[in-house]
C-alpha positions as a printed NumPy array, in Angstrom:
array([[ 92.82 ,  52.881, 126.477],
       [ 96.223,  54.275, 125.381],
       [ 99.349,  55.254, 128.066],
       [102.506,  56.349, 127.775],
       [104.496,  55.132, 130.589],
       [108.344,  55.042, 131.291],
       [110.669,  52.877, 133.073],
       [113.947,  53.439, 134.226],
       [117.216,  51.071, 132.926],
       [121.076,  51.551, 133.187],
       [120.687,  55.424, 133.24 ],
       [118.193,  55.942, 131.206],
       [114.187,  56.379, 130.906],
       [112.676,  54.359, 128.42 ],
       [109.252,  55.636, 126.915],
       [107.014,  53.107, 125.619],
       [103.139,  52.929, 124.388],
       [100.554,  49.832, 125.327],
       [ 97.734,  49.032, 123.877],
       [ 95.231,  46.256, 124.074],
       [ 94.105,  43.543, 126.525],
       [ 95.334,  39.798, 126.642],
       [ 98.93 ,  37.805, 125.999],
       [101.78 ,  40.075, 125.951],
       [103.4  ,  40.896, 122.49 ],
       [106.001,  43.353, 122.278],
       [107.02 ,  45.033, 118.868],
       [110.384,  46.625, 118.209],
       [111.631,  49.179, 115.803],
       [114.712,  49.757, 113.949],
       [117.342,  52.091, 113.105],
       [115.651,  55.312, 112.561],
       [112.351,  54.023, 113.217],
       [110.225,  54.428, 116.526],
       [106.985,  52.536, 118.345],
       [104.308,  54.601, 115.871],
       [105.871,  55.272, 112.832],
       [106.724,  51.391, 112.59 ],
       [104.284,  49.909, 114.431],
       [100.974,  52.433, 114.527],
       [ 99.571,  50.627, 110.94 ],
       [ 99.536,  47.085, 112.499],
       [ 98.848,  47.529, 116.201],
       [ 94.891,  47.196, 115.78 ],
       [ 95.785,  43.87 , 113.999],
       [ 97.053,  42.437, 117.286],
       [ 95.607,  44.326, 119.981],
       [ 92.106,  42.978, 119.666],
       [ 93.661,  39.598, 121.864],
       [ 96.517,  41.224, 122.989],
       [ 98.693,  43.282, 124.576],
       [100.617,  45.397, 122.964],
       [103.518,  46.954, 124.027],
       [105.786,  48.786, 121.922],
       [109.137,  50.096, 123.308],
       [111.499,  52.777, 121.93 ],
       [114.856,  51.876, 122.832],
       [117.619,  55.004, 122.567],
       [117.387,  57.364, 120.067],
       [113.848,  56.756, 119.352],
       [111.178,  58.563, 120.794],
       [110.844,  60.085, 124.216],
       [113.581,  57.733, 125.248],
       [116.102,  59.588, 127.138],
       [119.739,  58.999, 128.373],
       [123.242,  60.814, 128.752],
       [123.973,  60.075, 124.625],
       [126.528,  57.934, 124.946],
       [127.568,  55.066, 122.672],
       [124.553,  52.535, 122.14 ],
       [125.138,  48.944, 122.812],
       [123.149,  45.876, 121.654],
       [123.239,  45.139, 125.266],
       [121.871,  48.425, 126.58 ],
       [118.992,  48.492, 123.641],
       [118.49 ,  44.909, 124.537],
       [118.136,  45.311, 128.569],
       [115.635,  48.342, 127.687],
       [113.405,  45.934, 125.759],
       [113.635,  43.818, 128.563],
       [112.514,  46.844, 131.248],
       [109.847,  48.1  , 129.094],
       [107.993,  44.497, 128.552],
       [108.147,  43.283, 132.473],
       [107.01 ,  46.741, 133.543],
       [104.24 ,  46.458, 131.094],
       [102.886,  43.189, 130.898],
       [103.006,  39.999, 132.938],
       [105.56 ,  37.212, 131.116],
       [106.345,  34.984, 129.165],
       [106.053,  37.355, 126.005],
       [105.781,  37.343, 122.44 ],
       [108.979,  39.258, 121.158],
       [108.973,  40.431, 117.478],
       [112.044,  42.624, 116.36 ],
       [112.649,  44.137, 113.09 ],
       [116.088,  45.332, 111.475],
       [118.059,  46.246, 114.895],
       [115.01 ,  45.799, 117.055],
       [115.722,  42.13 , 115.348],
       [118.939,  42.115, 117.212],
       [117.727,  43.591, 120.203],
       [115.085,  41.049, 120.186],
       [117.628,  38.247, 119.54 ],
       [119.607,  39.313, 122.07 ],
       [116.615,  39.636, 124.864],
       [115.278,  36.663, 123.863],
       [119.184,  35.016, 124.868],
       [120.105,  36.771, 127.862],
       [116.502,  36.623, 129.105],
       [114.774,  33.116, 128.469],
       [112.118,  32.856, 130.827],
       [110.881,  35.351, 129.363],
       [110.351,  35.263, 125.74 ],
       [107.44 ,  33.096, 124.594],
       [107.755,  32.723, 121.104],
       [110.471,  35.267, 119.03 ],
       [109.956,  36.382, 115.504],
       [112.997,  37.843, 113.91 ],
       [112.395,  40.244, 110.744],
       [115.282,  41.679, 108.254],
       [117.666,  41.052, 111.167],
       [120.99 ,  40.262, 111.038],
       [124.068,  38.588, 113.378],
       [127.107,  40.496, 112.315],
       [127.913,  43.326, 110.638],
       [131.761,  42.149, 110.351],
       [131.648,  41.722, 106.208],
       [132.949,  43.942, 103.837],
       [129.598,  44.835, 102.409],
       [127.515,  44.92 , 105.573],
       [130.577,  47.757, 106.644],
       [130.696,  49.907, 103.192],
       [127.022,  50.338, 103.633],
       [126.973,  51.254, 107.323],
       [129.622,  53.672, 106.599],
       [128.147,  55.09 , 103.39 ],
       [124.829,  55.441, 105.338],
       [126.841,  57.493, 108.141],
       [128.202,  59.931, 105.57 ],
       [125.349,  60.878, 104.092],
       [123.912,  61.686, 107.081],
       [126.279,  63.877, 107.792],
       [127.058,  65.28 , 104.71 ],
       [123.47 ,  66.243, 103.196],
       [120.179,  65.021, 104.846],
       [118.284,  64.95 , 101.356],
       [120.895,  62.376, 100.024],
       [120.448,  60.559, 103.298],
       [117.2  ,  60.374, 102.804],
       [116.997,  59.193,  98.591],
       [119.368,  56.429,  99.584],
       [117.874,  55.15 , 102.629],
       [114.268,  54.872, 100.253],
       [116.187,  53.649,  97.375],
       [117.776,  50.709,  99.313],
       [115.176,  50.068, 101.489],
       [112.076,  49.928,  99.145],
       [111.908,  47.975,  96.503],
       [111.721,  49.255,  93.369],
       [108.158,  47.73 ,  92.862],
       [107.127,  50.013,  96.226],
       [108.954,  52.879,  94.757],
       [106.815,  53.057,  91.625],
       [103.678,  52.271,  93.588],
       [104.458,  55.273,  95.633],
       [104.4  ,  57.662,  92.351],
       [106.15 ,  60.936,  91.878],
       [103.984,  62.92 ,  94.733],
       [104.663,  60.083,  97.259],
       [108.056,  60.072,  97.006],
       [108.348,  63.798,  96.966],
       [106.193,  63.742, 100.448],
       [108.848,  61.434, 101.683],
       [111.353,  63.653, 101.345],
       [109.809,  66.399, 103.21 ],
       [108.955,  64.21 , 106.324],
       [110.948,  65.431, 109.149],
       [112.449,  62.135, 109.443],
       [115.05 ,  61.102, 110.229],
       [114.928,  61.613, 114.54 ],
       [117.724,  63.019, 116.158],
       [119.558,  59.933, 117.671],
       [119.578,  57.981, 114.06 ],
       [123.06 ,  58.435, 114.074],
       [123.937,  56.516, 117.357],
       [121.872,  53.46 , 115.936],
       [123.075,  52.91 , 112.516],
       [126.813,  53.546, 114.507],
       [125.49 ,  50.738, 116.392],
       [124.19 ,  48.584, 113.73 ],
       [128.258,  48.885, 112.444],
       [128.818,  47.487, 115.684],
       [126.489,  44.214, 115.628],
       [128.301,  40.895, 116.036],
       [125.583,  38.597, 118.342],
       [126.635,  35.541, 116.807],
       [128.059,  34.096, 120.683],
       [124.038,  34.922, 121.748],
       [122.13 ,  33.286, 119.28 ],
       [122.916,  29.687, 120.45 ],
       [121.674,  30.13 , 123.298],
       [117.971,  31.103, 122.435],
       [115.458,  28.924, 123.315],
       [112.341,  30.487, 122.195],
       [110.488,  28.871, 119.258],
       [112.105,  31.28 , 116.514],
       [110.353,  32.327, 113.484],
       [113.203,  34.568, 111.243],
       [111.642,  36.238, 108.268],
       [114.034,  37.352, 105.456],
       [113.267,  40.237, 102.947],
       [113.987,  38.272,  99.467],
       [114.607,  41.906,  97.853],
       [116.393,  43.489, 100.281],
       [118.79 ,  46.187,  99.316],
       [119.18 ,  47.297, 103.092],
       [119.967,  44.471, 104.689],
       [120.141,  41.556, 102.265],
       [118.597,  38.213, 102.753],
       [122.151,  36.607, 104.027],
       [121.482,  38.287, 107.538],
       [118.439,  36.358, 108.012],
       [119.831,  32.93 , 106.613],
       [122.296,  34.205, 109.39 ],
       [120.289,  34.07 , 112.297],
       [118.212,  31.122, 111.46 ],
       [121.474,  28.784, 110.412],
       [122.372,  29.451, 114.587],
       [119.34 ,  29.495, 116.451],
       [118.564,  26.07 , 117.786],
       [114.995,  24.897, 115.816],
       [114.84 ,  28.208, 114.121],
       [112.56 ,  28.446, 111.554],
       [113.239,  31.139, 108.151],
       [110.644,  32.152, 105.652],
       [111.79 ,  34.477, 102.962],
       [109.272,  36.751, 101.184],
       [110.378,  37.05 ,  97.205],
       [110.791,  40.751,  96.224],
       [110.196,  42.536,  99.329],
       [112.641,  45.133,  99.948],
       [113.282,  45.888, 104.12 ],
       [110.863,  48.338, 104.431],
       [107.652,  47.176, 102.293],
       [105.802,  45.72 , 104.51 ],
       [105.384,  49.085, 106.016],
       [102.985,  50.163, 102.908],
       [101.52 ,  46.445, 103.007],
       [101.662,  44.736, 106.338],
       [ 99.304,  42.048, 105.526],
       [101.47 ,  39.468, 104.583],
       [103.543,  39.755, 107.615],
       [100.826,  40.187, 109.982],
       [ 99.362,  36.705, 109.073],
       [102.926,  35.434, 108.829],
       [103.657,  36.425, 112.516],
       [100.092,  35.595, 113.333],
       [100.   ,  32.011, 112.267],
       [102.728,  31.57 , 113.999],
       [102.328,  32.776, 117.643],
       [ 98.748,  31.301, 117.575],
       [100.634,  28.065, 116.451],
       [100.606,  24.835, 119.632]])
């Protein structure tokens, strides 16, 4: 059985989608991304033992608020609302890109209930020189000419390996997808913003961080990041894989994540 339920946080109504029976595990998307078009390929993988529950924090989906200014804590306190109205805790929290720092950031101000965390192609700042040209660049294009927006956000965020793969057709399918949503521009405003470095200490979840070896998006530093300052954490970095290849090939990182939550 599929449902689409809401819940209501810090003035706004957060739409997310369950599925399964069992343990709670709760999936989060990233900038631009939302609950099915990140998520749909690898629900089935955990839903057979679990439950899945798979927010979309502001901007995403059917999420709806007054369209102010994100926050890392507002994102963060809708992950929250969405997994206790769905699901009994402690949880299983997996975040990936900003839904990495949402999760990071849950999993801090939250303890009690986050389970086990698994961070991937997250990040703790976004206060270097690089990490800023690139959320500014990103910005621009998006408001200067969607089709750019779009060849730049595939170039850096496949590899090139994935791009081939995809051939000439599938990249020219990828360009007439009606992506990207609406609210992308509040989140990668927001992912200019990040700086959870004070949080991270404080996390006390066993902490799997998975790093994106060939990451053109955000680069394998963000994950070294986030491990070096978690207590225990542990990182695994995947050679070659650029931010978003897992999305044509989540095998890898569904026995990744799987190995560990099942872990004692």
């Amino acid at each position: 059985m599929i449902f689409m339920p809401y819940v209501a946080t810090r003035c706004t109504q957060v739409h997310y989608e369950v599925d399964g029976q069992g343990p709670g595990l709760v999936l989060v998307h990233g900038t631009g991304g939302d609950a099915e078009k990140v998520f749909g390929n690898v629900v089935g993988d955990f839903s057979r033992d679990r439950t899945v529950v798979r927010p979309n924090f502001s901007g995403s989906g059917e999420t709806a608020d007054d369209g102010s200014d994100l926050t890392v804590e507002l994102i963060a306190d809708q992950v929250v609302a969405a997994t206790r109205d769905a699901v009994p805790g402690p949880v299983d929290l997996l975040g990936f890109s900003l839904g990495a720092v949402a999760a990071a950031a849950a999993a801090a101000t939250e303890p009690g209930l986050v389970r086990r965390l698994v961070l991937v192609g997250g990040w703790a700042h976004s206060t270097g020189p690089r990490d800023g040209f690139y959320f500014e660049t990103w910005r621009k294009l998006l408001d200067t000419d969607r089709e750019l927006f779009k060849r730049f956000s595939a170039l850096t965020g496949f590899s090139a390996a994935t791009l081939d793969r995809f051939g000439h057709e599938g990249l020219a399918q990828s360009l007439a997808d009606a992506w990207p949503p609406p609210g992308i521009g509040r989140q990668i405003d927001l992912g200019a913003r990040v700086d959870i470095r004070d949080l991270l200490p404080r996390i006390t979840a066993p902490t799997l961080v998975v790093g994106l070896g060939g990451d053109n998006m955000i680069p394998m530093e963000g994950s070294r990041q986030l491990a070096a300052a978690i207590p225990g954490a542990r990182l695994v970095e995947l050679d070659g894989e650029g931010h978003m290849d897992w999305f044509a090939d989540p095998t890898g990182l569904v026995e990744l994540t799987r190995d560990f939550l099942d872990a004692d």
